[in-house]
PyMOL CGO cylinders between C-alpha atoms (Angstrom):
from pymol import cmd
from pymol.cgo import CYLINDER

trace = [
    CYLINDER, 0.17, -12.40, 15.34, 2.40, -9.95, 13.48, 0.3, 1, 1, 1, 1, 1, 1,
    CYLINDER, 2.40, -9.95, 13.48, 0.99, -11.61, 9.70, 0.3, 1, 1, 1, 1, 1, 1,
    CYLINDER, 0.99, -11.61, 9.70, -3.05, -10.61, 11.08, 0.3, 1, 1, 1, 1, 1, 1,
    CYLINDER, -3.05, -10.61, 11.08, -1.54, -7.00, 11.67, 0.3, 1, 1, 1, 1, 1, 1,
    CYLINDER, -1.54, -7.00, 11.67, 0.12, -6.79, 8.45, 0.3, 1, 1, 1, 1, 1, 1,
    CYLINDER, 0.12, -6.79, 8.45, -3.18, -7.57, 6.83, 0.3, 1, 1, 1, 1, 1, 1,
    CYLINDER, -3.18, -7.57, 6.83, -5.19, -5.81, 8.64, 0.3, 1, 1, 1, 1, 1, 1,
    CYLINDER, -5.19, -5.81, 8.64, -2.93, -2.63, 7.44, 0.3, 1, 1, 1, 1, 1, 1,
    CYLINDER, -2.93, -2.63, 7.44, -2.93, -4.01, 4.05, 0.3, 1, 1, 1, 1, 1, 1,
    CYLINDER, -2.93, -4.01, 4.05, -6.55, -3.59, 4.20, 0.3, 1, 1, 1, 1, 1, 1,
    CYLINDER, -6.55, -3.59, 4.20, -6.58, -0.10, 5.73, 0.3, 1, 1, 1, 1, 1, 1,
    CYLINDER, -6.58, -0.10, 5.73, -3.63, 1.37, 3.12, 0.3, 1, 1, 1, 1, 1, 1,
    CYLINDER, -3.63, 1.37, 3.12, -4.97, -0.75, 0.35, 0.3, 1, 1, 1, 1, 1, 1,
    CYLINDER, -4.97, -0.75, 0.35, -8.57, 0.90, 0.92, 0.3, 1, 1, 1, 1, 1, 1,
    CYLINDER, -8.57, 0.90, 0.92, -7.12, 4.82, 1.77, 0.3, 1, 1, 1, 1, 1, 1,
    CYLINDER, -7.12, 4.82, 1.77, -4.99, 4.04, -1.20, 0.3, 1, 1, 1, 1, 1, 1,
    CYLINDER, -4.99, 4.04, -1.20, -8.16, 3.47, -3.69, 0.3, 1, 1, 1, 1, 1, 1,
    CYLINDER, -8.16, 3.47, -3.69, -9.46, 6.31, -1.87, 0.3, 1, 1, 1, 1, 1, 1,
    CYLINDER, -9.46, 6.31, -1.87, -7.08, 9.03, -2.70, 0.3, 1, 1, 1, 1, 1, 1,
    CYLINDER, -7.08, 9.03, -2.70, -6.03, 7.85, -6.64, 0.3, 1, 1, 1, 1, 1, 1,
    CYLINDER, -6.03, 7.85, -6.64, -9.80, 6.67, -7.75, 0.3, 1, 1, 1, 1, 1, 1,
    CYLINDER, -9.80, 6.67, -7.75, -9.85, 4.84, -10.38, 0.3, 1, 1, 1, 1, 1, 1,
    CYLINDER, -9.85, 4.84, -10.38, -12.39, 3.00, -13.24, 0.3, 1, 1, 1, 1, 1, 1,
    CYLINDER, -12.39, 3.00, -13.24, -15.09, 0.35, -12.60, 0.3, 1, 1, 1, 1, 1, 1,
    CYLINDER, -15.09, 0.35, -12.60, -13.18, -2.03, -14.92, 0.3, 1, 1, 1, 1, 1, 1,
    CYLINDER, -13.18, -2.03, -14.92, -9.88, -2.10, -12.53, 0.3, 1, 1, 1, 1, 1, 1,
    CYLINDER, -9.88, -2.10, -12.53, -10.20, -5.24, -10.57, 0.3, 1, 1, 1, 1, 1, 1,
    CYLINDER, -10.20, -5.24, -10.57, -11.90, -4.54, -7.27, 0.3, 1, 1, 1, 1, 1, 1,
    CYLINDER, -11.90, -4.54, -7.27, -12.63, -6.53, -3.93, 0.3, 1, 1, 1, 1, 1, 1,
    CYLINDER, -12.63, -6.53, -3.93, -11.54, -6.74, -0.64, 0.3, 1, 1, 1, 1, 1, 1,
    CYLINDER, -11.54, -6.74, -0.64, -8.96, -9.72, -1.26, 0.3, 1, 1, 1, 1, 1, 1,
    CYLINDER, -8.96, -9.72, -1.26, -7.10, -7.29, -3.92, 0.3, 1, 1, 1, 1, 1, 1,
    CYLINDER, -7.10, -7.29, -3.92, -7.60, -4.39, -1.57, 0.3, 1, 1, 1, 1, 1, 1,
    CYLINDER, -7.60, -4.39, -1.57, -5.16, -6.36, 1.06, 0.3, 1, 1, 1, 1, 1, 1,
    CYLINDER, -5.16, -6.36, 1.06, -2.68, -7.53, -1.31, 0.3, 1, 1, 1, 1, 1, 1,
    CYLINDER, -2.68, -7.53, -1.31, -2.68, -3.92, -3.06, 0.3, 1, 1, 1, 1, 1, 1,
    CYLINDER, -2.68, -3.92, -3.06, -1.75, -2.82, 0.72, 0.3, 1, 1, 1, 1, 1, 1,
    CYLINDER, -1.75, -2.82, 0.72, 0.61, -5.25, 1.58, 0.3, 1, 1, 1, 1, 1, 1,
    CYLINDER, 0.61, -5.25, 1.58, 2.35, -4.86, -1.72, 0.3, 1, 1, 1, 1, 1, 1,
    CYLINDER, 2.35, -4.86, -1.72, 2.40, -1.24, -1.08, 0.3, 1, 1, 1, 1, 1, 1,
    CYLINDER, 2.40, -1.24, -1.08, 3.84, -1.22, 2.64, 0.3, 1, 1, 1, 1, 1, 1,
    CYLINDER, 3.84, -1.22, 2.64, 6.52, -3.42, 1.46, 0.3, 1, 1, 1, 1, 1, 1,
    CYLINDER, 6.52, -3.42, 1.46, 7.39, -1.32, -1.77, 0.3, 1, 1, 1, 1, 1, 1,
    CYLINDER, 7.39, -1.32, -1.77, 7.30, 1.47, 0.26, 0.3, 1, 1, 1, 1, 1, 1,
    CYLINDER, 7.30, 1.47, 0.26, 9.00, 0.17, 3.54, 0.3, 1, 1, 1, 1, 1, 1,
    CYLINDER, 9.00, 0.17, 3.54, 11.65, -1.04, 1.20, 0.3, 1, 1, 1, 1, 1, 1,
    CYLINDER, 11.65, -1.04, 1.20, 12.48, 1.88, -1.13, 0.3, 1, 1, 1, 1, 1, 1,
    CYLINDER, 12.48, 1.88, -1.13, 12.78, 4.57, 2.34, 0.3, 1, 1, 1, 1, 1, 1,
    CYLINDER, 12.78, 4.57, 2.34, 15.20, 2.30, 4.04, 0.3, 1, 1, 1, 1, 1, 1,
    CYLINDER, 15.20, 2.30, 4.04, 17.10, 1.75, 1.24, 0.3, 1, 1, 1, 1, 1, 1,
    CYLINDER, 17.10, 1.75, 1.24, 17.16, 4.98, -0.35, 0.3, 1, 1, 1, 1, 1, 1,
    CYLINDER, 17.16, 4.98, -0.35, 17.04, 7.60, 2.94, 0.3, 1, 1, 1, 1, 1, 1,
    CYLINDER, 17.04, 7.60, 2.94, 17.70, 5.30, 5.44, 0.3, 1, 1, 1, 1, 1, 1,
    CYLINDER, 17.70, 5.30, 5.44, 14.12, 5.88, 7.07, 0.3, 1, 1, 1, 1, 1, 1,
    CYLINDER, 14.12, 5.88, 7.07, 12.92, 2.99, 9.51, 0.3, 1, 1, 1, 1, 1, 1,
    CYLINDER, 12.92, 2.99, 9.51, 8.76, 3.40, 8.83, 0.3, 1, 1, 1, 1, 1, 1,
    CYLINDER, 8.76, 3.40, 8.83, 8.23, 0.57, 11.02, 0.3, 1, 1, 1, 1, 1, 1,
    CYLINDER, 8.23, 0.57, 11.02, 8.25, 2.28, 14.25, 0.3, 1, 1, 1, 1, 1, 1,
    CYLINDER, 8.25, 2.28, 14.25, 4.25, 2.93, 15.10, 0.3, 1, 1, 1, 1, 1, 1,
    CYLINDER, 4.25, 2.93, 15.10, 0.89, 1.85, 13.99, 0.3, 1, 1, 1, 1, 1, 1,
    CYLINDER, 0.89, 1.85, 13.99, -0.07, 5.46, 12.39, 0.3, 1, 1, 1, 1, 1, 1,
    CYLINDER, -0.07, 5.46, 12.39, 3.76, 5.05, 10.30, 0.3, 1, 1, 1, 1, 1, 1,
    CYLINDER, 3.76, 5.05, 10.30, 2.97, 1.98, 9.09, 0.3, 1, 1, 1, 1, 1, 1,
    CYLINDER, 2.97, 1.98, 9.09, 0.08, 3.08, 8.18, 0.3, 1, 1, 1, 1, 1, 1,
    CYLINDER, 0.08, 3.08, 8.18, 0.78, 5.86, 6.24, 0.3, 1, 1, 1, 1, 1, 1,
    CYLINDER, 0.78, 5.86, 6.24, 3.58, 4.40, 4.65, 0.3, 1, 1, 1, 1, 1, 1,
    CYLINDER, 3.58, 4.40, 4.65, 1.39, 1.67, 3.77, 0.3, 1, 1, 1, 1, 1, 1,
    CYLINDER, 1.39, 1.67, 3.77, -1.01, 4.35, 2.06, 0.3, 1, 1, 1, 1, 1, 1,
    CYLINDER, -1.01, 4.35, 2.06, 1.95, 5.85, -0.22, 0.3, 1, 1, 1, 1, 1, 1,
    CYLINDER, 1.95, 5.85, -0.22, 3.68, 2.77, -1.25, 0.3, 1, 1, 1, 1, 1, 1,
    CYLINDER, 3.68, 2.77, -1.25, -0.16, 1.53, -2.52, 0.3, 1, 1, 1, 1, 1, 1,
    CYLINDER, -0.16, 1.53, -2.52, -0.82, 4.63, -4.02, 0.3, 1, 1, 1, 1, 1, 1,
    CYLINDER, -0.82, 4.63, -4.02, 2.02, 4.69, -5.84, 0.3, 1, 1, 1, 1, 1, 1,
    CYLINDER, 2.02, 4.69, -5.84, 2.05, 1.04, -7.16, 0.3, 1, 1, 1, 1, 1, 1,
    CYLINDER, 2.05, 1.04, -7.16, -1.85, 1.87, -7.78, 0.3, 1, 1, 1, 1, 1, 1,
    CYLINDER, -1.85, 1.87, -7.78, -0.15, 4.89, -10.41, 0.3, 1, 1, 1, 1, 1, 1,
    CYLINDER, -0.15, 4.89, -10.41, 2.66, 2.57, -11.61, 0.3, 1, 1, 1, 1, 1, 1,
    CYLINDER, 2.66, 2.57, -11.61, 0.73, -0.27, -12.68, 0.3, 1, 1, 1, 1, 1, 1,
    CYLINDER, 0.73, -0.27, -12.68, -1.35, 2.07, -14.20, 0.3, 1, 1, 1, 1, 1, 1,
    CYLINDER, -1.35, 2.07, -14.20, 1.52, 3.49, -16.52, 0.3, 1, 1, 1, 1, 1, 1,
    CYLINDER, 1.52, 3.49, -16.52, 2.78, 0.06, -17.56, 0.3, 1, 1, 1, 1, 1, 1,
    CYLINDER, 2.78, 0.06, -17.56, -0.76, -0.87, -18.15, 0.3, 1, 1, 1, 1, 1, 1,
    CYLINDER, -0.76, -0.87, -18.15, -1.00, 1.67, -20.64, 0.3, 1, 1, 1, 1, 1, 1,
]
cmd.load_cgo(trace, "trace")
């Protein structure tokens, strides 16, 4: 039951993600990529604040969430600069 959460808030950051850094119709789109983009991002994310401040982000729903949404955003502006 936890893995159908952790897409469904893949899905949710992934999509707020695209939402706040828009990008180009030639970046690969679709609701599969969405997911992974937010998983990736919640575990870049979740990753990075517990090792570098110590921060737990899994705690509640609207955390995860959010921490879901900055991890995704970032990687969104990361792969972005490599891509370049």
């Amino acid at each position: 039951m936890d893995f159908i959460w952790f897409i469904i808030v893949g899905l949710v950051a992934g999509t707020l993600a695209k939402l706040l850094v828009p990008g180009s119709k030639s970046e690969p789109q679709g609701w599969f990529l969405t997911i992974l983009l937010g998983m990736a991002g919640a575990l870049l994310f979740g990753f990075a604040a517990n090792l570098v401040l110590g921060w737990n982000v899994n705690g509640n729903l609207l955390g995860t969430i959010l921490s879901a949404t900055i991890g995704s955003a970032l990687l969104i502006l990361i792969l972005r600069a490599v891509k370049r």
